[in-house]
Backbone as a ProteinNet text record, in pm:
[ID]
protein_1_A
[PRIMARY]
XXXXXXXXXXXXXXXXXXXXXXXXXXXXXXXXXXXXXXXXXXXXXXXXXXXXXXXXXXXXXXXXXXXXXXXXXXXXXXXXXXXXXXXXXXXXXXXXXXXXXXXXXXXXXXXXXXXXXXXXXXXXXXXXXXXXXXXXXXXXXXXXXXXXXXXXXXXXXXXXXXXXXXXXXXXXXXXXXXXX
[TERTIARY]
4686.2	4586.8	4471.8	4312.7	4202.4	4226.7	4124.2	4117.8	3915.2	3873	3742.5	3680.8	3550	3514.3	3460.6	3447	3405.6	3297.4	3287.4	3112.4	3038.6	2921.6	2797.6	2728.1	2636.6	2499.3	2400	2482.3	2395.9	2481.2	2584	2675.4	2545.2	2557.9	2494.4	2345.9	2298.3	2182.5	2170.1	2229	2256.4	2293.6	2430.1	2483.5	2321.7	2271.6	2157.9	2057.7	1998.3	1947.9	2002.2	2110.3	2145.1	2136.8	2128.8	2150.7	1999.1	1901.9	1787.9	1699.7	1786.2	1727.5	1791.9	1857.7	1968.5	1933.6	1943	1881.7	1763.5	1674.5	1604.8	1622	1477.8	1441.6	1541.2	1484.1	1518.3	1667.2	1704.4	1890.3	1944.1	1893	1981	1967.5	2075.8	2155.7	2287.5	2298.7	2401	2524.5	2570.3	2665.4	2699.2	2610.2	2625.7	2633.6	2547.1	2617.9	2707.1	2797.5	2889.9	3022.7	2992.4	3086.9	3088.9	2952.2	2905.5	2992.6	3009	3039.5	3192.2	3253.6	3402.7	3432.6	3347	3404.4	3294.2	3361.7	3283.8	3157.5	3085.9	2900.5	2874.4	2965.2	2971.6	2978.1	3084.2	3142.3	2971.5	2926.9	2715.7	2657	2700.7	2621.9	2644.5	2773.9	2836.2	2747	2687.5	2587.9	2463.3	2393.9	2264.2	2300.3	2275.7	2287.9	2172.3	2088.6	1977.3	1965.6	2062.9	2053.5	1996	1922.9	1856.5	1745.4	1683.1	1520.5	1535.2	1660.3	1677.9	1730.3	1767.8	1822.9	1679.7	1592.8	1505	1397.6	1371.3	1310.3	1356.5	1505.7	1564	1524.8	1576.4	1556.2	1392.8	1256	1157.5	1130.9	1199.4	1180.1	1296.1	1397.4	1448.5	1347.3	1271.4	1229.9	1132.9	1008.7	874	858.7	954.8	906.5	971.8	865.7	905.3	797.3	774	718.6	687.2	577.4	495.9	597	687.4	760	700.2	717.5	662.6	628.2	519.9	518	382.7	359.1	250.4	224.4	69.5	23.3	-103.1	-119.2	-240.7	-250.6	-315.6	-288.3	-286	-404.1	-396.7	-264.2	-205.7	-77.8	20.1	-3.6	142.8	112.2	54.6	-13.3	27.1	-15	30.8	189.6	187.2	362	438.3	433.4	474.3	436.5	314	277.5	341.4	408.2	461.8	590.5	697.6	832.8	819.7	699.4	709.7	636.1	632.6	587.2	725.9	819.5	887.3	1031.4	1020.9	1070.9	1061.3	964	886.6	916.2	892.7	952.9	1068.2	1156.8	1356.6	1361.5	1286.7	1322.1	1217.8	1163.3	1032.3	1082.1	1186.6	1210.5	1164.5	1185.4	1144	956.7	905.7	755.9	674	762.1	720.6	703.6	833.7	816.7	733.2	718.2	618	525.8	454	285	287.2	353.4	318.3	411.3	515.4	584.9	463.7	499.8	470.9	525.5	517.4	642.4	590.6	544.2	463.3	544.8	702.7	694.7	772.4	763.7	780.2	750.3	583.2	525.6	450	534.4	430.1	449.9	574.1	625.9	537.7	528.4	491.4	310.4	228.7	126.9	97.3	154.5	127.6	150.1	224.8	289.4	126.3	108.4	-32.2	-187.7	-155.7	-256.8	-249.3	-110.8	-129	-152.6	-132.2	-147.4	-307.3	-406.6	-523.4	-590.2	-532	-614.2	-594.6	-441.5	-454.4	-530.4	-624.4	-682	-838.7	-896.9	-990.7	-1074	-1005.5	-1058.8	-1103	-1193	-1218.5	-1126.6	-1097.1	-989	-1041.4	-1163.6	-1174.3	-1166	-1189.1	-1155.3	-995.6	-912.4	-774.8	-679.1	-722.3	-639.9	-745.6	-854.8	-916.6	-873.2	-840.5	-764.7	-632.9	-558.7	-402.5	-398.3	-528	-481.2	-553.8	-613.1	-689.5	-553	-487.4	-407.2	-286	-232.1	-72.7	-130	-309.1	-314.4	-303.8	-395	-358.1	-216.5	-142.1	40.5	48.8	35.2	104.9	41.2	-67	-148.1	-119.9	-117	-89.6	69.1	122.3	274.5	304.2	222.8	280.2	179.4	94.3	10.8	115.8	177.4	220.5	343.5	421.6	547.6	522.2	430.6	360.3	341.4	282.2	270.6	345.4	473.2	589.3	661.6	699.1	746.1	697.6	570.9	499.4	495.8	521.3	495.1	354.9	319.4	175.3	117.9	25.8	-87	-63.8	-85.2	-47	-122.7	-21.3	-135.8	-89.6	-113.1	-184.8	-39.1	-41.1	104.9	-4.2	114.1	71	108	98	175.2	115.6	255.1	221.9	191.6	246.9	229.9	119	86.4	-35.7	-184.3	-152.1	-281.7	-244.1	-136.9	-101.8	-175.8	-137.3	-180.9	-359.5	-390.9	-508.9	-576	-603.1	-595.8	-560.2	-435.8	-423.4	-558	-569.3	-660.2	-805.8	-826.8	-945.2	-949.8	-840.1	-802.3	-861.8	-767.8	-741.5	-890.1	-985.3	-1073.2	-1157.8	-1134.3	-1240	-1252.8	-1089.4	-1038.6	-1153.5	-1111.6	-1178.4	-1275.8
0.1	-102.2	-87.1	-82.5	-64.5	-209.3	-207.1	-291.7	-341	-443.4	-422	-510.2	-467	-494.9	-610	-652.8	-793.1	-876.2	-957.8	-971.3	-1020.2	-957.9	-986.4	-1010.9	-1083.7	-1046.6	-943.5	-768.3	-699.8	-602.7	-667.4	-614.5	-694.3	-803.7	-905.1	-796.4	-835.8	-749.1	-587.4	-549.8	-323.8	-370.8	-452.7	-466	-568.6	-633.3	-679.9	-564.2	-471.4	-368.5	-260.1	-252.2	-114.6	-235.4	-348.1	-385.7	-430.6	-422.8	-399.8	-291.2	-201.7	-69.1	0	-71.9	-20.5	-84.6	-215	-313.1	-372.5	-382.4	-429.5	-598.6	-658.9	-769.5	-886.1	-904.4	-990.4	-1000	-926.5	-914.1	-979.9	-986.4	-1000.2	-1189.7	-1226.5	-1356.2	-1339.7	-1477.2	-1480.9	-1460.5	-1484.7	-1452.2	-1335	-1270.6	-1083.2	-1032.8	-1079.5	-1049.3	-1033.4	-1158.4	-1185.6	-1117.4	-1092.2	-983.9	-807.9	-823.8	-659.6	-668.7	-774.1	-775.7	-806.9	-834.3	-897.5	-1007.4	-1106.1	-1282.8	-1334.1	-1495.4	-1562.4	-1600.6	-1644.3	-1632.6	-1740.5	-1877.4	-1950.9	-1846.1	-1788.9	-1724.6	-1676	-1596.6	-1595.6	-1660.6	-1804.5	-1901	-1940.9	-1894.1	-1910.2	-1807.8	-1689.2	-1637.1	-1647.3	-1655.3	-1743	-1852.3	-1970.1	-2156.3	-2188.1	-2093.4	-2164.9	-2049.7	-1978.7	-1962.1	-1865.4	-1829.9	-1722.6	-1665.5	-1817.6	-1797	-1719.1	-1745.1	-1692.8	-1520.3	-1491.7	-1362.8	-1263.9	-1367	-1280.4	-1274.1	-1365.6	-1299.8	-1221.2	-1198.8	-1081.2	-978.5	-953	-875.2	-782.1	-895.3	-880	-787.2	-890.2	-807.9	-667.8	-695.6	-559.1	-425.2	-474.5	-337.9	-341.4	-426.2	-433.4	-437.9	-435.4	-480.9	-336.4	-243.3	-126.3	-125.3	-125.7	-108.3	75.7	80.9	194.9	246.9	344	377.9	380.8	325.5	363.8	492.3	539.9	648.5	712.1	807.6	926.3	978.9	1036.8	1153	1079.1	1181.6	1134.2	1034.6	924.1	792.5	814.5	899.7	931.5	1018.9	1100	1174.4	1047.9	944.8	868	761.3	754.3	636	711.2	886.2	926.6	956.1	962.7	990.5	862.5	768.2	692.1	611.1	611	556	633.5	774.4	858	741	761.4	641.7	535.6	464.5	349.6	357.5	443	478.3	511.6	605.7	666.6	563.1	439	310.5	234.4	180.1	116.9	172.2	332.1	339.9	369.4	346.7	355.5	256.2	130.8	21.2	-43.1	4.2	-36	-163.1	-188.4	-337.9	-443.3	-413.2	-517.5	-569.3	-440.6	-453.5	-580.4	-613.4	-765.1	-909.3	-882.6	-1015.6	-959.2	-833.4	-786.7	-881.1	-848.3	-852.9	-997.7	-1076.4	-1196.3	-1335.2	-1327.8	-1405.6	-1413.7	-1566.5	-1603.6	-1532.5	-1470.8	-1408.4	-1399.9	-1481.5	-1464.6	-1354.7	-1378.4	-1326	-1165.2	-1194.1	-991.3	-861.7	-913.3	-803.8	-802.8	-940.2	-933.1	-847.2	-788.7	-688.9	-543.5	-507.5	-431.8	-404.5	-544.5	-525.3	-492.2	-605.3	-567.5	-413.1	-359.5	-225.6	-140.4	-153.1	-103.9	-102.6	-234.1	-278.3	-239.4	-237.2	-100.9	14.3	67.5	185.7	204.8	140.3	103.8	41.2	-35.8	-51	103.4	134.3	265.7	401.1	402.5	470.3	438.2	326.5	262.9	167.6	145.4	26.2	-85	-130.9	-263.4	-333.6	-428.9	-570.7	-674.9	-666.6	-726.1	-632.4	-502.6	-407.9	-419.7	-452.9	-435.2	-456.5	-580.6	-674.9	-628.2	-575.2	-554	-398.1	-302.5	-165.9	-205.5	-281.3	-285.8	-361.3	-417	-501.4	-368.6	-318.8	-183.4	-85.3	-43.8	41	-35.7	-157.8	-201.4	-184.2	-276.5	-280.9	-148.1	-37.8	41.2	127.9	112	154.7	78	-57.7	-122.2	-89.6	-106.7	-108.4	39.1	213.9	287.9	322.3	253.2	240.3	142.4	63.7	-64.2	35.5	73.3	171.7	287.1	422.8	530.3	455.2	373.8	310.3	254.1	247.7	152.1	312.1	379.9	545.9	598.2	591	678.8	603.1	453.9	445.7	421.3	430.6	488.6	598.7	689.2	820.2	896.4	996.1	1018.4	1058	1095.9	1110.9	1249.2	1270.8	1400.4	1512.4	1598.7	1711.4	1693.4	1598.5	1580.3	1626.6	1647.4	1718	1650.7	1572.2	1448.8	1507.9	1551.1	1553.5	1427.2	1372.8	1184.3	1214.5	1274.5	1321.7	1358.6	1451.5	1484.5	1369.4	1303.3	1220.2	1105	1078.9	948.6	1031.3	1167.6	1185.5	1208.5	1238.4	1249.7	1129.8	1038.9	866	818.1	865.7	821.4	854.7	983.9	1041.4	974.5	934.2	877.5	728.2	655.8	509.3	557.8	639.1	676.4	704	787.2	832.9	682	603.8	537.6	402.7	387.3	329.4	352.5	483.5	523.7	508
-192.4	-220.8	-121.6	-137.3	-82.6	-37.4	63.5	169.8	116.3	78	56.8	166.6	219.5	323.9	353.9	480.5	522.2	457.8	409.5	331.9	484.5	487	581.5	532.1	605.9	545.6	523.6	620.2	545.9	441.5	399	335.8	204.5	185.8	73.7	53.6	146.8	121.8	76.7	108.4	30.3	-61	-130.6	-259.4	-343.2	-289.3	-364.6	-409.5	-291.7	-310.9	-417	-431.1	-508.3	-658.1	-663	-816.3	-882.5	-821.8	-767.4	-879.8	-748.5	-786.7	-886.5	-942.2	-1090.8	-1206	-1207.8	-1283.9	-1292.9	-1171.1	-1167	-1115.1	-1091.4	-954.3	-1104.3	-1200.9	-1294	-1343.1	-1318.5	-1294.4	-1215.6	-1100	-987.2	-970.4	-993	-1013.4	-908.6	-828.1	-729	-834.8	-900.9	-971	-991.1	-1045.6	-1019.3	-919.8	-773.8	-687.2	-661.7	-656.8	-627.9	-696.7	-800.6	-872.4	-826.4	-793.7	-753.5	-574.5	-510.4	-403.4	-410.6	-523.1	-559.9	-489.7	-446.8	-422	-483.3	-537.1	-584.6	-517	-591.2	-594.8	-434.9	-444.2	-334.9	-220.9	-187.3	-50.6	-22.8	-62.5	-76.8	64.9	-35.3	51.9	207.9	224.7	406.2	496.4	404	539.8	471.3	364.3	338.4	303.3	378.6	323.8	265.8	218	170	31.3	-21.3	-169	-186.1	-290.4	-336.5	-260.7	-267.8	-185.8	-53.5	49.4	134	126.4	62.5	-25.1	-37.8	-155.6	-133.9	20.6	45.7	147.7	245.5	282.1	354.5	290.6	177.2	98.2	134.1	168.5	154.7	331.3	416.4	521.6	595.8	499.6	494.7	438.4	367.4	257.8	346.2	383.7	433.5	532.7	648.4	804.4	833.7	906.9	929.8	1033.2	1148.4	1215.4	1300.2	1315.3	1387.3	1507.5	1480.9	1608.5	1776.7	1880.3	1960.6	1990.1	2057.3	2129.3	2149.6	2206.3	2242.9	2148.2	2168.6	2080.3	1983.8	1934.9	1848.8	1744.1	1801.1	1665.9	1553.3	1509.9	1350.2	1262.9	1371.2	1328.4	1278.7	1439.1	1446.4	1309.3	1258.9	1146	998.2	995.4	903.2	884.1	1000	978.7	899.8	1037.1	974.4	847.6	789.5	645.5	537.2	559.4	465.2	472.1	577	562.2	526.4	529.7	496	303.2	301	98.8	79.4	141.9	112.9	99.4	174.6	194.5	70.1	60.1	-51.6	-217.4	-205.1	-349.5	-378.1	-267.5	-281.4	-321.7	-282.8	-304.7	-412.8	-519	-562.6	-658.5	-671.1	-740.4	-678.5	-514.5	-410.2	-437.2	-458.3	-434.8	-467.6	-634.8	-691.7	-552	-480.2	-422.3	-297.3	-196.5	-89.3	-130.1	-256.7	-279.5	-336.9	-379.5	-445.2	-368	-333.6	-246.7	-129.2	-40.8	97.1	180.1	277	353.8	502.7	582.5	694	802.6	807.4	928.7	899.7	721.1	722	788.8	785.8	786.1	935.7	997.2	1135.3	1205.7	1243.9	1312.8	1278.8	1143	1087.5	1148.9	1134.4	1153.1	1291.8	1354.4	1501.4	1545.7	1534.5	1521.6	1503.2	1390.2	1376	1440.5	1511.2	1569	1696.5	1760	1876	1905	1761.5	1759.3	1755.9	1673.3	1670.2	1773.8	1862.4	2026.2	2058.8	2085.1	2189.4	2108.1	2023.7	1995.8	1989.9	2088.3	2088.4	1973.5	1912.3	1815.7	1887.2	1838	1901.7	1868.5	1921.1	1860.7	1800.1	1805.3	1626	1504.1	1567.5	1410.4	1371.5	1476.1	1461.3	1357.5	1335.5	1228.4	1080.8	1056.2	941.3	980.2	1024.4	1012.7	956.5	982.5	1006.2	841.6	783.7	661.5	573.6	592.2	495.8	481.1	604.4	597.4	484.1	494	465.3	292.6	289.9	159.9	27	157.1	56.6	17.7	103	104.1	2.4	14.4	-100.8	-232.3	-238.8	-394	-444.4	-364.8	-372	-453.6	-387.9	-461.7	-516	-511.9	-695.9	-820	-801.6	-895.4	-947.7	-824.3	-834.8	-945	-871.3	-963.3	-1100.5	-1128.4	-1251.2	-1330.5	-1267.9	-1345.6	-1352.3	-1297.8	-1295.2	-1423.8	-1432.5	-1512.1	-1645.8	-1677	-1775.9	-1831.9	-1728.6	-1781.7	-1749.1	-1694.3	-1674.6	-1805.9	-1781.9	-1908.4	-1955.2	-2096.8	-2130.1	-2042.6	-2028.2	-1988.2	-1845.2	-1813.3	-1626.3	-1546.1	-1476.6	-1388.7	-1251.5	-1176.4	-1091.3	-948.6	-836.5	-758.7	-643.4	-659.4	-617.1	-449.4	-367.6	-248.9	-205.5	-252.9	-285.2	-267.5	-400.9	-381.4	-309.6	-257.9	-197.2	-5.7	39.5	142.8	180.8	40.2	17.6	41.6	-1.3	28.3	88.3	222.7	315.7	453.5	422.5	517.3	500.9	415.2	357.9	437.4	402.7	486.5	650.3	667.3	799.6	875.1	788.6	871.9	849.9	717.1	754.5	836	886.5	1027.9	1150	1149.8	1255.5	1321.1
[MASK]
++++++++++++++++++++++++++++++++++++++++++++++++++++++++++++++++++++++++++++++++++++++++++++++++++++++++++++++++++++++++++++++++++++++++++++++++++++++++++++++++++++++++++++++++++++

């Protein structure tokens, strides 16, 4: 007899994610959880007490709060690098994207921004450019990949052979220089 594992809360959260990204955002009902996790939908509520709403917004800052690794070297490298993981984040998880961009979520993405905004002082930005770099950069990650995902599951246009990498780095550099 298997032994099935402890429920956590980030046990709740991966099993939310994979049903997510299988089914889709409109599926996911504590009840299915709770089956996808094998205890009833209640047991849920002992590590979120506040229900769904609380669900999703983990959910929101699991997928979206990825902050700018510390470190050295050239800002514009460390910005591209990391804006590739955090696309590369974003469309593992692209069911999530609905609530990123339209949910309240103040303290998701604070980590995230600030993150950016150091990286943007230590490359001489003024600090009033800071916070209008750090919202140019997140906006276009996001709008970039609610678009690419919107085309992917459409289908591209006849003919056209897409390479998403491609124009997603292409448009990054563009952000990037015009940071600068």
């Amino acid at each position: 007899m298997s032994q099935r594992a402890p429920l956590t809360r980030e046990r709740i959260i991966e099993t939310a994610l994979h049903l997510i990204d299988g089914q889709g955002l409109g599926r996911l009902t504590m009840r299915r959880l709770g089956d996808s996790l094998q205890v009833e939908a209640m047991a849920i509520y002992h590590h979120l007490p506040h229900g769904k709403e609380q669900l999703l917004e983990q959910l929101i800052a699991h997928v979206a709060a990825l902050p700018v690794p510390p470190g050295e070297g050239d800002p514009r490298e460390r910005l591209r690098s990391w804006a590739r993981a955090y696309r590369d984040r974003l469309l593992e998880h692209v069911g999530v994207m609905p609530l990123i961009v339209t949910r309240r979520n103040p303290g998701a993405l604070v980590t995230t921004t600030v993150s950016i905004r150091e990286v943007l002082r230590a490359a001489g930005l003024p600090e009033s450019e800071e916070a209008v770099g750090a919202h140019v950069l997140l906006g276009y990650l996001l709008g970039t990949v609610a678009l690419e995902a919107r085309e992917r599951a459409a289908g591209t246009a006849v003919g056209e052979d897409v390479d998403w990498d491609a124009r997603f780095l292409a448009g990054l550099d563009r952000v990037l220089a015009g940071i600068a």
